[in-house]
Each structure stands twice: as C-alpha cells, then as structure tokens.
C-alpha positions as CSV (number, residue, x, y, z in Angstrom):
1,X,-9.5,-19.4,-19.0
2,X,-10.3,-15.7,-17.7
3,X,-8.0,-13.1,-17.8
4,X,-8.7,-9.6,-16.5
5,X,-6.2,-7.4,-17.8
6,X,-5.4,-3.8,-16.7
7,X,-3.3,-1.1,-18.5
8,X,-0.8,0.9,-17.7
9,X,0.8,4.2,-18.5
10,X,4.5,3.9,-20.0
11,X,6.4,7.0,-21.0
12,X,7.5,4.7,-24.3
13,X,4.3,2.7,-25.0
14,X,0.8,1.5,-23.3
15,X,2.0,-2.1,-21.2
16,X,-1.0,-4.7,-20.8
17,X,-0.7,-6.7,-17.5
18,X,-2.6,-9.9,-17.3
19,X,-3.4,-11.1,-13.8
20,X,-4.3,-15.3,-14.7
21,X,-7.0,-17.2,-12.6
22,X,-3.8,-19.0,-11.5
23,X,-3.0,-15.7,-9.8
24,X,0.0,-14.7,-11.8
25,X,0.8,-11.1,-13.8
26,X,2.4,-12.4,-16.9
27,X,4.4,-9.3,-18.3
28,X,3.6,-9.0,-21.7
29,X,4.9,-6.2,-24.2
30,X,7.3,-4.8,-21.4
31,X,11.1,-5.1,-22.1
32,X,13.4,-5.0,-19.1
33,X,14.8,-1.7,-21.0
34,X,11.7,-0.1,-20.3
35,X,10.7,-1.3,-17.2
36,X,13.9,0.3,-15.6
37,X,13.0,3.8,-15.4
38,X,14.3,5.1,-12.6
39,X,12.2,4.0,-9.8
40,X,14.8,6.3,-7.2
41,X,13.1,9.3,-8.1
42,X,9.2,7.8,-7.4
43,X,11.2,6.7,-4.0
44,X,12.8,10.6,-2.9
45,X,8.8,10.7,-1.5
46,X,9.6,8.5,1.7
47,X,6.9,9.3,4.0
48,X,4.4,7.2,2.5
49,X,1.3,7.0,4.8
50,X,-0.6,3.6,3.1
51,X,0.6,0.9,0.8
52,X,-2.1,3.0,-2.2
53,X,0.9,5.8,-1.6
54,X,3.6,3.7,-2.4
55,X,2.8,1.6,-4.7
56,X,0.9,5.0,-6.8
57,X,4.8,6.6,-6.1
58,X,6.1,3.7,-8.6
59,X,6.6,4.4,-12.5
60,X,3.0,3.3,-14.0
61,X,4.5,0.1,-15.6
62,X,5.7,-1.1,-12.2
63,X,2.7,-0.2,-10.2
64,X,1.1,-3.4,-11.6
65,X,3.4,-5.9,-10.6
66,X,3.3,-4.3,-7.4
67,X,-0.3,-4.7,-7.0
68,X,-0.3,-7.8,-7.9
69,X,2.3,-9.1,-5.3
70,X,0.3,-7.0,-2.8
71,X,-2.7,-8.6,-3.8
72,X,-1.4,-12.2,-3.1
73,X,-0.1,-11.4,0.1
74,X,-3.9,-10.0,1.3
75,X,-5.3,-13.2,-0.2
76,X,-3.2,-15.5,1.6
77,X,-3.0,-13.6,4.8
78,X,-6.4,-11.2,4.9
79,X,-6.3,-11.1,8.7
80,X,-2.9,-9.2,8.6
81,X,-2.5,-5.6,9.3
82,X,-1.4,-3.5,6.3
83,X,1.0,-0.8,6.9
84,X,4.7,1.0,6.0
85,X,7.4,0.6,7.9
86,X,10.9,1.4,7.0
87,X,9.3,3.1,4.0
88,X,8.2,0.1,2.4
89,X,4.8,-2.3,2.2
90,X,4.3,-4.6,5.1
91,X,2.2,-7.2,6.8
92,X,1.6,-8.0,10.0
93,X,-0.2,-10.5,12.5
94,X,-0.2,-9.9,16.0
95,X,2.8,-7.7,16.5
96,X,5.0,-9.5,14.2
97,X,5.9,-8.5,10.9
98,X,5.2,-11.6,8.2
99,X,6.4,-9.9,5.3
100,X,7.4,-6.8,3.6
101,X,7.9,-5.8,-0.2
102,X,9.4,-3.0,-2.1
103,X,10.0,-1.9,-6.2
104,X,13.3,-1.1,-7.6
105,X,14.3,-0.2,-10.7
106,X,14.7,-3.5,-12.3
107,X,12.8,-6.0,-9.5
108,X,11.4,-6.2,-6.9
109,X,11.9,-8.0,-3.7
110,X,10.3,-10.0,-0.6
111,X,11.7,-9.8,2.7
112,X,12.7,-11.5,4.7
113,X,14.0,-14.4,3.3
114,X,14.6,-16.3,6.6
115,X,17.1,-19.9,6.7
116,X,14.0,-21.7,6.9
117,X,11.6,-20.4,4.4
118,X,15.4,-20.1,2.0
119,X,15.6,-23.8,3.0
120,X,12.1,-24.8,2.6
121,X,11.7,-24.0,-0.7
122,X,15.6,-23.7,-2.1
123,X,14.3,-25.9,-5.3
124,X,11.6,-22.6,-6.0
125,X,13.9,-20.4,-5.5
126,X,17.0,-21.2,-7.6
127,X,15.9,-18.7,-10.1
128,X,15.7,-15.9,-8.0
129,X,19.0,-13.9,-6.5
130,X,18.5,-14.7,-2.6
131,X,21.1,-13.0,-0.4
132,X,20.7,-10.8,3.0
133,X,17.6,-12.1,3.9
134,X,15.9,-10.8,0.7
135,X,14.8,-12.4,-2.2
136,X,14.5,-10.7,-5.6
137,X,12.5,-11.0,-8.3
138,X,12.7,-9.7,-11.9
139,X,10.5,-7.2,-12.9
140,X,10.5,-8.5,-16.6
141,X,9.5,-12.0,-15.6
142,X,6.1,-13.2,-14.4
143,X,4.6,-12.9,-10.8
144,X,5.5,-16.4,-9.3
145,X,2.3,-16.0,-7.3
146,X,2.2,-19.9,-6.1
147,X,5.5,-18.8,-4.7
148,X,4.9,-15.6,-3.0
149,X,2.1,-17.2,-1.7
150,X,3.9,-20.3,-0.1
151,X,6.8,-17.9,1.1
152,X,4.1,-15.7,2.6
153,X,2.5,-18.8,4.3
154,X,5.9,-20.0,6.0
155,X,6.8,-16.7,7.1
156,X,3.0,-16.0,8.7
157,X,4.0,-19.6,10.3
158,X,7.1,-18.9,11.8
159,X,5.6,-15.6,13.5
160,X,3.2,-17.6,14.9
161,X,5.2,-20.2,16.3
162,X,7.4,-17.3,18.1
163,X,4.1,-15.6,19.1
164,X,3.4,-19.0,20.7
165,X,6.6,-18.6,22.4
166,X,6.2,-15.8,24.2
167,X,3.2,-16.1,25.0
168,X,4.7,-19.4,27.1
169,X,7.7,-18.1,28.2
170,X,7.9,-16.9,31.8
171,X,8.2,-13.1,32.4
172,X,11.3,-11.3,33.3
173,X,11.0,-9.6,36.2
C-alpha cells in the first residue's frame, strides 16, 4: 500500500496528512483541540475568487482535509464546473449546482443533503450530524471518501434527472 503524505503548518506542531490509495485523509497526530483554531477569522476574507483562494484562507491544518474532499468531488465529477458561490466551494453540471463544501472550525460540511441522497444512504450516514440539508463531518476523523464520493454521485444524478426535465417540459409562454 502507497501512501503519499503531505505536511502541514500548525501554530502548535507540524500535522502529517495521509491521502490512502483508497482515497481517504486519515488524520493522524491532529487532536480536535488543535484543529479548532478559529477558522472565522481565515473566513472575514469572503470574496474569494477560486476554490485555491478558499481553501489557502483556511488554518494550514485544515487546508488538507479540504483538499482532499475537493479532490474527490473532481474525481468523481471532472466534467463539472468549479466555482464559489455564496462564498463557498461548488460544483456544477449544466446549470445546476451538484454540490458545495465549506470548513469550519471543528468540521466540515457537504451540502446539500437532499431527502433522497439522506435516504439513500441513511445507514452511511448515521455517524454524521445531518440536519438543514447539510451534512457534517468531523474534522478530527478520517475523509469518508467512498462516501463523499457516492453522495457526490446521487446528487450529480438528481440534477440530471431535473435537467432532463426541463428540457421536456413545455415552455411557458
């Protein structure tokens, strides 16, 4: 087994991130103590111009896990447009948005958690808090990459199927 392993810069020590050939980013000497710097100041900057903007705006030991959910998204969705809207990391095909992601101070979260990808896989995601369409993840736990990548898969489905839709539907005049 491979691992290629990046570091990053923490105020209280050097954190080691391992991204696995499974696709997950193990957290490994990070305690959630340290790991909640105050991501609200990196956020005061809110006219981010790329997803390299926001993510570099995070505290160092976060910008990892970031880049790591952002890299999982591209790989199971290359064809999507890349963008910020509402200040925050998003993906889009056509003109629908699949997926966005943001940092906070002690996870990070995936939106939108629609009824049917909450549905779908409501076994996956009974560790994670999952309320108001958003679903968050722990900062100081692994990347569930299998599981970004499936909720990334279901979401790029269902704005398909209402691209589909439209595209039917008879014009209002």
């Amino acid at each position: 087994m491979t691992n290629n392993q990046t570091s990053a810069f923490h105020p209280k020590r050097e954190v080691r991130l391992r991204v696995l050939d499974d696709g997950s980013c193990p957290v490994a000497n990070v305690s959630p103590s340290d790991i909640s710097v105050v991501i609200l100041e990196a956020m005061a900057e809110t006219d981010f111009k790329s997803v390299d903007e926001y993510i570099a705006s995070q505290p160092k030991a976060v910008q990892g896990v970031l880049e790591c959910v952002r890299n999982i998204i591209r790989k199971t969705i290359p064809v999507a447009d890349e963008m910020i809207s509402y200040k925050i990391p998003t993906y889009k095909l056509h003109s629908g948005a699949v997926i966005y992601f943001a940092g906070w101070k002690k996870h990070y979260s995936l939106y939108p958690a629609t009824d049917h990808v909450v549905a779908a896989l409501k076994d996956d995601l009974v560790p994670y808090e999952v309320r108001k369409g958003t679903i968050r993840f722990p900062l100081s736990q692994p990347v569930p990459a299998k599981l970004i990548e499936r909720i990334t898969r279901l979401r790029a489905r269902e704005v398909a199927e209402v691209e589909k839709a439209k595209a039917v539907a008879p014009k209002k005049r």
